[in-house]
Steps between C-alpha positions, in 0.01 A plus 500: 500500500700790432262840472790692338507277207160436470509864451780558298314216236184685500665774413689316229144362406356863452775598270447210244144518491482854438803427245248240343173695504719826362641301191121487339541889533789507324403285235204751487734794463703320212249410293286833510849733486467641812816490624626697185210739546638598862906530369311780320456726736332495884114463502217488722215202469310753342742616246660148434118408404510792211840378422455122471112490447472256728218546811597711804411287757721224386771697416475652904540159654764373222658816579529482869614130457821610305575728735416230818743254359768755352466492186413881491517836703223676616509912592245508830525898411318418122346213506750383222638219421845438320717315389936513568721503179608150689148310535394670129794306365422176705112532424446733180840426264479170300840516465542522859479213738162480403327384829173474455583262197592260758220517656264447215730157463420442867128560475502296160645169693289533791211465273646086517451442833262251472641386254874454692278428825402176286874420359614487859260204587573317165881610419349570145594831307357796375672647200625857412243501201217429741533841679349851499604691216611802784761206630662529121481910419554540952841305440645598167448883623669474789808252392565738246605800640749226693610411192530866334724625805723137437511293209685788273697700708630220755386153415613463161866658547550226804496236219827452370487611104137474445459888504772493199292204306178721505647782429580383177225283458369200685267212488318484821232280679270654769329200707177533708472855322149584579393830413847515274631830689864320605492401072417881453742667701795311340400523200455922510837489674673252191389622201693185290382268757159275399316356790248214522304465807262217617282437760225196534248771603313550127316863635873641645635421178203653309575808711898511424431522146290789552734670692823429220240613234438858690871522558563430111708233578363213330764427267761431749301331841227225456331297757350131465314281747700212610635392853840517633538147398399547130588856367626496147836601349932437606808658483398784742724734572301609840199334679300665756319415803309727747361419809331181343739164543388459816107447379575277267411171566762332274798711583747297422335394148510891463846538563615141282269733214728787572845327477383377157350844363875697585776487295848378644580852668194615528338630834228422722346792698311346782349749745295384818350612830758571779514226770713381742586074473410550906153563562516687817642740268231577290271590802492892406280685297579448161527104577142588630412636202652206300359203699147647458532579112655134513192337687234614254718554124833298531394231648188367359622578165766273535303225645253556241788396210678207474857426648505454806648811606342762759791774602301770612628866464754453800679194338846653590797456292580136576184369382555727164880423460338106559297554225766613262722259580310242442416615182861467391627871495854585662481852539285674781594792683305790673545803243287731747226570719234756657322538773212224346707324215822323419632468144688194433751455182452111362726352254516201310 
């Protein structure tokens, strides 16, 4: 036995579990606003407890955490702690990358590990619905700052004419919407363009017509509950997928649905995790990231649906172009991609 590498894991060890003990702080510091309360201005325990109203003590070792981990700065010559213009935009900006979102979302689907623990001894499912409600507000707040930075500015202009069709006014289809915020976004962006989105999950749909009635934008963006395979309505000009074929456990129902609901030139936005077709490839750490949300959301909501179908987050592009082709379209091409997505233009 090598020492040196039993070291060097240990040490590996040490920085996940304090990576996994720290997100329950940062959950703590989302919900309760502290991380905006620091962006304010430096504090000590003392005076972040006037500021916050939250107890001292706690507020000393949550404190002292941040600071542990990096995810604030401490002044030895105050006692203060701080916050950089960088980690207040990571931590304290919604429209930011929005960390501690993620984490929530992280928390939320750990709550399943029994659950999943179960699924892996009978190959049964467990279904998005049947999660924590911080696995559904954790992932819709931090996809959609992704999707701010992206869909407008760069996404939509790699599609060839679609930007010119909703300009001047376009029927679109938003698929596995959730919380609706993909539907809202184009729709506050296209003013002549009505959107309908759907998603089988009755409370996110409940949720995304809140969110369109606050935004005043009922008249032009409604949502109904219906699966991939069912949702109502043809002659699309646009549909839209984000980040959700790959759960599905019908996925090539879903896309047969899709060719049906477009019109002859319309346009299929399909947008899905980055992976690599060669596995070895994916051993870094957003494929980390993706292989774990995969275990406990993708998954076991797949297997918990009928189909067939189980293509994880890290399906790579020949299993999706599979997919498509199969489901009779001829046009599939990679329009772009980010560090965790690419968008793929599907015609009929």
């Amino acid at each position: 036995m090598d020492h040196e590498k039993v070291n060097e894991f240990l040490g590996r060890f040490v920085t996940d579990l304090g990576a996994t003990e720290a997100a329950g702080s940062v959950a703590i510091g989302h919900r309760l606003g502290l991380y905006r309360a620091l962006a304010e201005r430096p504090a000590t325990p003392e005076e972040f407890a006037e500021r916050t109203g939250c107890h001292p003590r706690y507020l000393t070792e949550w404190l002292r955490g941040q600071a542990a981990g990096g995810y604030a700065d401490y002044e030895p010559e105050t006692g203060r702690f701080a916050l950089t213009e960088e980690q207040a935009f990571c931590l304290a900006d919604p429209n930011g990358p929005n960390v501690p979102a993620a984490f929530l979302a992280a928390l939320g689907m750990l709550r399943a590990e029994p659950r999943i623990a179960e699924a892996f001894r009978t190959g049964g499912g467990v279904g998005w619905h049947e999660h924590h409600e911080d696995v559904f507000f954790g992932v819709d707040a931090f996809y959609r700052p992704g999707y701010v930075a992206e869909l407008i500015p760069s996404w939509i202009p790699a599609l060839e004419g679609v930007d010119a069709k909703l300009t001047a006014g376009a029927r679109v289809a938003d698929i596995g919407c959730g919380l609706g915020s993909t539907s809202l976004l184009l729709a506050e962006a296209y003013p002549r363009t009505t959107v309908v989105g759907s998603d089988y999950h009755g409370t996110s749909i409940e949720l995304a017509r809140k969110k369109a009635s606050e935004a005043g934008v009922t008249d032009r963006v409604t949502f109904e509950v219906a699966t991939a395979q069912t949702f109502v309505g043809t002659d699309y000009d646009l549909v839209m997928t984000f980040d959700c074929l790959h759960d599905m456990g019908d996925p090539l129902g879903a896309a047969r649905r899709v060719r049906e609901a477009l019109a002859p030139d319309g346009t299929w936005l399909l947008v899905e995790p980055f992976a690599s077709d060669t596995v070895e490839d994916n051993f870094n750490p957003v494929g980390r990231l993706y292989y774990s949300g995969s275990t406990f959301l993708c998954v076991p909501n797949s297997l918990s649906q009928p189909g067939g179908y189980a293509l994880g987050a890290q399906a790579g592009e020949t299993a999706v172009r599979q997919v498509i082709t199969d489901a009779g379209f001829t046009g599939f091409r990679r329009a772009a991609q980010t560090p965790f997505n690419v968008v793929y233009e599907i015609r009929p």
